[in-house]
VOGU-3710 file (C-alpha; in Angstrom, 3 decimals, decimal comma):
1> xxxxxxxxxx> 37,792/-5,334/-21,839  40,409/-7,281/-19,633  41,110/-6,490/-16,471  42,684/-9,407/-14,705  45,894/-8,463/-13,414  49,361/-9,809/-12,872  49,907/-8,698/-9,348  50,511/-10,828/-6,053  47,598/-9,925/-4,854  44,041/-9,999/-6,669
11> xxxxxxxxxx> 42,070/-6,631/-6,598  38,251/-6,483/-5,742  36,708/-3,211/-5,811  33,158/-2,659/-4,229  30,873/-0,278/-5,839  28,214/1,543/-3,137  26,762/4,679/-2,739  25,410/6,341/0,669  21,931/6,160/-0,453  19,785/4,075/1,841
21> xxxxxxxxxx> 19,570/0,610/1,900  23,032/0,399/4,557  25,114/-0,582/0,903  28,489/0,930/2,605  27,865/-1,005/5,727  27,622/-4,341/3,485  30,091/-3,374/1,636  32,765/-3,047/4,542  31,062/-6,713/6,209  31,976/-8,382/3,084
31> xxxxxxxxxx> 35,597/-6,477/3,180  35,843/-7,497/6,777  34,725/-11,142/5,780  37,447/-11,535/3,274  39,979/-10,068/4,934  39,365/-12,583/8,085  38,687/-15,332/5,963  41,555/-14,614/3,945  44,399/-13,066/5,622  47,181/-10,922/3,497
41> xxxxxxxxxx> 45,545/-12,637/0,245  43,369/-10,143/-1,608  42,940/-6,332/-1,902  40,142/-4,451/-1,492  38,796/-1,639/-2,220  35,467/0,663/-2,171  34,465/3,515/-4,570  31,577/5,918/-4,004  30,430/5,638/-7,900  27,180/8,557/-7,519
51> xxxxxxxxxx> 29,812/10,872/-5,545  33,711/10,311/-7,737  32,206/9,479/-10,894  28,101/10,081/-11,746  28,336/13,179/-13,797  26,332/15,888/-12,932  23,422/16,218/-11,563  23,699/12,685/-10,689  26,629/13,016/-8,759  24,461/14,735/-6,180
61> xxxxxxxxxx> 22,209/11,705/-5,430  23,561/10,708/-1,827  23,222/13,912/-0,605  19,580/14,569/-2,460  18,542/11,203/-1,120  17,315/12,664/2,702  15,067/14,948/0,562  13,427/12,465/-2,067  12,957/9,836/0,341  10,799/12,498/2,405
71> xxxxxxxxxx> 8,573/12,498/-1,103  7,022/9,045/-0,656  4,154/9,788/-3,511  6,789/10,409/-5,532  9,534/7,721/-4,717  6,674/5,257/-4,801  5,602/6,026/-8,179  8,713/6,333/-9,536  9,809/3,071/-8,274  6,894/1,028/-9,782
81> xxxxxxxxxx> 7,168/2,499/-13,451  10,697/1,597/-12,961  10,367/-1,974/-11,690  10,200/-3,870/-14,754  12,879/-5,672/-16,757  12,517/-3,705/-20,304  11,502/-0,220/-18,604  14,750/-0,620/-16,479  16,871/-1,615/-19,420  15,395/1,068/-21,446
91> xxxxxxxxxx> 16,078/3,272/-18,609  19,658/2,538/-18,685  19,957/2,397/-22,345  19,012/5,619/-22,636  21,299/7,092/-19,794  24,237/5,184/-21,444  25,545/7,722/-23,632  25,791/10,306/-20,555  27,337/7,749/-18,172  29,409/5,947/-20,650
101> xxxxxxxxxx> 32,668/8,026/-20,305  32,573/8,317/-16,263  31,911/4,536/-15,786  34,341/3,819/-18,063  36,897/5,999/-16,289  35,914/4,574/-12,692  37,575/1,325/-14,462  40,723/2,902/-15,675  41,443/4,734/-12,223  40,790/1,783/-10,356
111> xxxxxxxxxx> 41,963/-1,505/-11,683  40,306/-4,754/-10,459  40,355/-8,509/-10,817  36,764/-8,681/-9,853  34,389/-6,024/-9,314  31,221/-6,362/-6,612  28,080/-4,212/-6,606  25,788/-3,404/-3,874  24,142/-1,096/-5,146  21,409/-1,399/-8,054
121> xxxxxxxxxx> 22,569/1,363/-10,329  25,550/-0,204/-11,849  24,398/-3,363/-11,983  23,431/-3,156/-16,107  26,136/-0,509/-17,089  28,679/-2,595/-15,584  27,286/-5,474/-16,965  27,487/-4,518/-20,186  30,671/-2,808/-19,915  32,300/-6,245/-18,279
131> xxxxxxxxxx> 30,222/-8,949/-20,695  32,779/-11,468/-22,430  35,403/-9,807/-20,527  37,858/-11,762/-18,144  36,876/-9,626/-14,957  33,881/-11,148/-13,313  30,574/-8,978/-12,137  29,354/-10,037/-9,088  25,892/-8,148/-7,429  25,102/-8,307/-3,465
141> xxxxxxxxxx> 21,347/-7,506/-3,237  20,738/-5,565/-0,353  17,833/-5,466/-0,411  15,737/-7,679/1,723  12,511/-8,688/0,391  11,354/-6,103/-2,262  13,932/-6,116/-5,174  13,575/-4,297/-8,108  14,205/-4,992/-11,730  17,594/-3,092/-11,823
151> xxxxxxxxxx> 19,470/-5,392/-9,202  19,149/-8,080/-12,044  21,164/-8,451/-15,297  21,073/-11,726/-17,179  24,954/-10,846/-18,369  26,056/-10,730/-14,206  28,293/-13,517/-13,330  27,336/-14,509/-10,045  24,034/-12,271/-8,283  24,018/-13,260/-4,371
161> xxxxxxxxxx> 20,417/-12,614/-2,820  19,501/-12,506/1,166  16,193/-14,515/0,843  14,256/-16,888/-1,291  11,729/-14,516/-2,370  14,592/-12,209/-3,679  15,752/-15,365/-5,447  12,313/-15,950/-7,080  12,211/-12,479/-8,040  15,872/-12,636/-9,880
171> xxxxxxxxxx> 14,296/-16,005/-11,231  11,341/-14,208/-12,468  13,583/-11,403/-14,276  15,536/-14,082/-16,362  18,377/-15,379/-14,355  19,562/-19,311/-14,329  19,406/-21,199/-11,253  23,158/-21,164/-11,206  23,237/-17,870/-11,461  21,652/-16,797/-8,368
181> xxxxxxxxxx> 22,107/-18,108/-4,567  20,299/-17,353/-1,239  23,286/-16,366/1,139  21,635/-13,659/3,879  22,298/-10,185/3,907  25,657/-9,328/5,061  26,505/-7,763/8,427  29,868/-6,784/10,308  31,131/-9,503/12,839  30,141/-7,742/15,991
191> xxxxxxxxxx> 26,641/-7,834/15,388  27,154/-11,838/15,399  29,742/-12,572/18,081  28,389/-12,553/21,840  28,726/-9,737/23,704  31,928/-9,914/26,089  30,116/-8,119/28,963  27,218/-6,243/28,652  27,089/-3,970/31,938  30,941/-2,966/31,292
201> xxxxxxxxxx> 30,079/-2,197/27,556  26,862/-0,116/29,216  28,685/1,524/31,800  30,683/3,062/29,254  27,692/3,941/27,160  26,548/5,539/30,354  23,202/3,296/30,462  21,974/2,333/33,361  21,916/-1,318/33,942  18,875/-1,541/35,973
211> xxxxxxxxxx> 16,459/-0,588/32,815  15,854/-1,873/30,145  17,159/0,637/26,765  14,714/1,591/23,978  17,057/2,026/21,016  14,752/4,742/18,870  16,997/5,031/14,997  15,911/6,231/11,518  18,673/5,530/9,009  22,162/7,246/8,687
221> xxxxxxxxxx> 20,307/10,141/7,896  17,818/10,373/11,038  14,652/10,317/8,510  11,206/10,181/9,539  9,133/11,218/13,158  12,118/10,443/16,183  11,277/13,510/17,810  7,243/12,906/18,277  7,768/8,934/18,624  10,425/9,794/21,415
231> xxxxxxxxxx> 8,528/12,462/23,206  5,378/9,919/23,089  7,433/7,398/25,190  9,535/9,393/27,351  5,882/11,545/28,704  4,430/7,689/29,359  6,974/7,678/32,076  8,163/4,048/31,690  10,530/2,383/33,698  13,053/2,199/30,851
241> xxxxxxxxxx> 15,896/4,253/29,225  15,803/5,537/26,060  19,046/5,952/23,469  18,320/8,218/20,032  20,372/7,673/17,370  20,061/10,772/15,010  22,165/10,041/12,095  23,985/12,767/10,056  20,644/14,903/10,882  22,591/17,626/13,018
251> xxxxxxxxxx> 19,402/19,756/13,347  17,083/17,149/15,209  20,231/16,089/17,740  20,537/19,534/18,196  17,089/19,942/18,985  16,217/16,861/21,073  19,676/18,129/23,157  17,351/20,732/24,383  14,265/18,871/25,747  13,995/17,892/29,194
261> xxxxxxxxxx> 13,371/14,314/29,319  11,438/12,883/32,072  13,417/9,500/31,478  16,549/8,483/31,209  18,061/9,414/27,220  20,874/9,595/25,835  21,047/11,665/22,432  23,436/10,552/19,412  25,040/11,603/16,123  26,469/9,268/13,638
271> xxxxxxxxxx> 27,468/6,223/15,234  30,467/3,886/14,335  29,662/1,453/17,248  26,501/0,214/16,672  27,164/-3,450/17,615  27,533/-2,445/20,798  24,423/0,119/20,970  21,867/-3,157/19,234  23,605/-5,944/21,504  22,875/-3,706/24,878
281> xxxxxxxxxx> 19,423/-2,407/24,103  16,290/-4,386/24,782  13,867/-2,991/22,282  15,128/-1,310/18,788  12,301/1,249/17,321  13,461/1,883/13,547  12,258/2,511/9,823  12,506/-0,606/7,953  15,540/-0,410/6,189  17,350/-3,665/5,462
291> xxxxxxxxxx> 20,799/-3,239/7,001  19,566/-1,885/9,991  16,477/-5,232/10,474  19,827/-7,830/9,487  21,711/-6,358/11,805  18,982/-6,284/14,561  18,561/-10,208/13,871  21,615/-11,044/13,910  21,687/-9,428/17,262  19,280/-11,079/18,783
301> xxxxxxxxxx> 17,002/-7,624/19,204  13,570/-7,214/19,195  11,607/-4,881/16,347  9,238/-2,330/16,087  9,155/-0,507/12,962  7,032/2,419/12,316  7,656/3,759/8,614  9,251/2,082/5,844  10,125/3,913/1,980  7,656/2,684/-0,811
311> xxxxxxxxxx> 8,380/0,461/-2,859  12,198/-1,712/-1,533  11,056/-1,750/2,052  7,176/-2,192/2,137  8,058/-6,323/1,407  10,897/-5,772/4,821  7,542/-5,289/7,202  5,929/-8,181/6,333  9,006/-10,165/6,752  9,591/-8,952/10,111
321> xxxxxxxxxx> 5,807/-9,763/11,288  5,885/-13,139/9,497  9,034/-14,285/11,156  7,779/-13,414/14,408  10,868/-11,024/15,000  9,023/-7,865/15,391  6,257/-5,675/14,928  4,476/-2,756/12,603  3,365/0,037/14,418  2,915/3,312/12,003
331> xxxxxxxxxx> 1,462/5,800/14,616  2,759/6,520/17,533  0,278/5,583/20,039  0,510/1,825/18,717  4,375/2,012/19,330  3,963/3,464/22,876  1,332/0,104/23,318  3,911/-2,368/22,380  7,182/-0,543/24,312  4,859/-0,731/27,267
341> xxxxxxxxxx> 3,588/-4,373/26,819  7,298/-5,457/25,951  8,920/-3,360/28,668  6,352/-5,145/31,616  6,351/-8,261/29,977  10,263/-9,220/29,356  9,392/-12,410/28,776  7,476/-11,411/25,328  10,262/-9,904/23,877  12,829/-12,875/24,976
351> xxxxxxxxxx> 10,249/-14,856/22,744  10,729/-12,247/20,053  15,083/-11,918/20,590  15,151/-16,330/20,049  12,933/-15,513/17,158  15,774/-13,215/15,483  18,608/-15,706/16,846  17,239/-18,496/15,061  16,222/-16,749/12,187  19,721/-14,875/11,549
361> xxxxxxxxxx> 22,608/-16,304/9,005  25,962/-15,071/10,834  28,426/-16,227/8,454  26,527/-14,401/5,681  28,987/-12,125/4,910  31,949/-15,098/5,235  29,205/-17,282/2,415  29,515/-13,965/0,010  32,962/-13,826/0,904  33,515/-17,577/-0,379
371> xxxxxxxxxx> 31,712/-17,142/-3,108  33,082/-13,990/-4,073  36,936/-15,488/-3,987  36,021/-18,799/-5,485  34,533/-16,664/-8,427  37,637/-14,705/-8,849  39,871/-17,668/-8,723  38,552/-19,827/-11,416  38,802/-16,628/-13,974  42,625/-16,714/-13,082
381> xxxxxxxxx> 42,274/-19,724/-14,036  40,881/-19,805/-16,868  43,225/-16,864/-17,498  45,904/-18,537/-16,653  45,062/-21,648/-18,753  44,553/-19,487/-21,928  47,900/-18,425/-21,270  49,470/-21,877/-21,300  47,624/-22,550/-24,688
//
């Protein structure tokens, strides 16, 4: 199967999915990275493969996902029979003859010169449908620390990983050294560039500059206990603000809209500024998704996470505590003994924000960008060269 094209400019298509893991947000960093790095030179594009093209009932994954990921037994189990090279090739093997005709078809209706995943479900079907083709695979793992099996195919053409233990683990499921490289996780530019001024950009937040903001968040899809960890902290009476981010989860905003709240709080939906919200808080209380701890790093904020989801995020805690850029704190009285700690000690969590500053990669998405372009443009190349001959 060819799909190198003849047009001015070369296509790359992103495959994500809105389940977990922040794979849209990466997806549009590495978008954004491309098109600043290389202005008016390549096309991009993004396709929800679960939602346009998983037939049915997969097609209803990002919307099931909430529910399952409230089913941690279950997830957790599920992920470790999973997490092995020949279970998840088997695995895909034998969904192959029900996905064959809608992955297929994603490929006719949108044609690319390169195609990127950052998610782990295509990563085999695709690279079996694209092996000894002209159109290179590339895979963005997006996850941190904890990678499973299906984020690795020996056939991929270039697999980009945010840390070396992700690296070991590709190593460990059969790829060549040259195969794999350690690049960060990508994150939009925002979250790296300085803030311009930080009480203007909280004045218009409406935050009071006088206090330092607890920035409570569970995921696009406001998962897990924000209403008990929030009325914990706001009945300790703190000298702080509070700002609760509640995701697509209508029902709890609508419901934390009604409290009265002894402290200053400011109740969200869905958020498309979040730069802003991480680079004017002082403390960020959050599961431990991926996205959401780069994107705190690279911003310079100071961690407490209280839940993560078996089996890709339980390696994320431990990488947060071991690079001295935050805490675990499951229950709630343990978070409410750290937000007090950090909130009358600033000093401790300064420590804690030069910890994340020297620990971030802000040109990670611009590295994936590079290598994403130079991949493309030696298989014009080459198809170019085969021409000639």
């Amino acid at each position: 199967m060819t799909h190198i094209l003849s047009t001015k400019k070369p296509r790359i298509l992103f495959l994500f999915s809105d389940t977990g893991g922040g794979h849209r947000s990466a997806a549009e960093a590495i978008i954004e990275a491309i098109h600043l790095d290389y202005p008016d030179r390549y096309s991009t594009e993004m396709v929800d493969f679960f939602k346009e093209y998983a037939p049915p009932p997969l097609d209803l994954a990002p919307q099931l996902y909430p529910s399952m990921a409230k089913l941690p037994g279950l997830w957790k189990m599920g992920y470790q029979l999973s997490d092995n090279h020949w279970r998840a090739q088997f695995l895909c093997d034998l969904a192959w003859p029900y996905i064959r005709h809608q992955s297929l078809r994603l490929s006719s209706d949108h044609p690319f010169d390169l195609l990127v995943s950052v998610h782990p479900i295509p990563v085999i079907p695709y690279s079996r449908i694209l092996y000894s083709s002209s159109s290179p695979f590339v895979t963005v793992v997006t996850d941190l620390v904890s990678t499973h099996a299906l984020w690795f195919d020996q056939r991929t053409d270039l697999v980009l990983v945010p840390t070396d233990t992700a690296c070991q683990h590709g190593l460990e499921y059969g790829l060549r050294a040259e195969q794999i490289k350690v690049v960060g996780l990508p994150v939009a530019e925002r979250f790296c560039q300085p803030i311009e001024n930080r009480f203007l950009t909280r004045a218009r937040l409406g935050w009071p500059n006088n206090l330092p903001i607890i920035l409570l968040m569970a995921g696009g899809d406001g998962m897990g206990s924000i209403e008990k960890i929030a009325l914990t902290i706001s009945k300790a009476h703190l000298n702080a603000g509070l700002a609760i981010i509640t995701g697509r989860n209508q029902k709890l905003k609508n419901k934390l809209e009604n409290v009265t709240w002894p402290i200053p709080t400011f109740i969200y939906g869905f958020v498309k500024d979040m730069p802003d919200f991480m680079r004017c808080a002082d403390i960020l209380l959050t599961k431990a998704g991926p996205g959401t701890i780069s994107e705190a790093i690279a911003a310079g904020l100071p961690i407490i996470l209280y839940s993560y989801l078996p089996g890709q995020e339980e390696g994320n805690v431990t990488y947060v505590v071991n690079k001295g850029v935050g805490v675990w704190a499951p229950e709630p009285t343990q978070i409410l003994e750290t937000v007090i700690q950090w909130v009358n000690y600033p000093e401790e969590r300064e420590k804690i924000a030069v910890n994340c500053r020297n620990l971030a990669i802000p040109d990670a998405s611009h590295q994936i960008a590079k290598a994403i372009v130079e991949r493309l443009n030696f298989a014009i190349e080459v198809r170019n060269k085969d021409i000639r001959l």
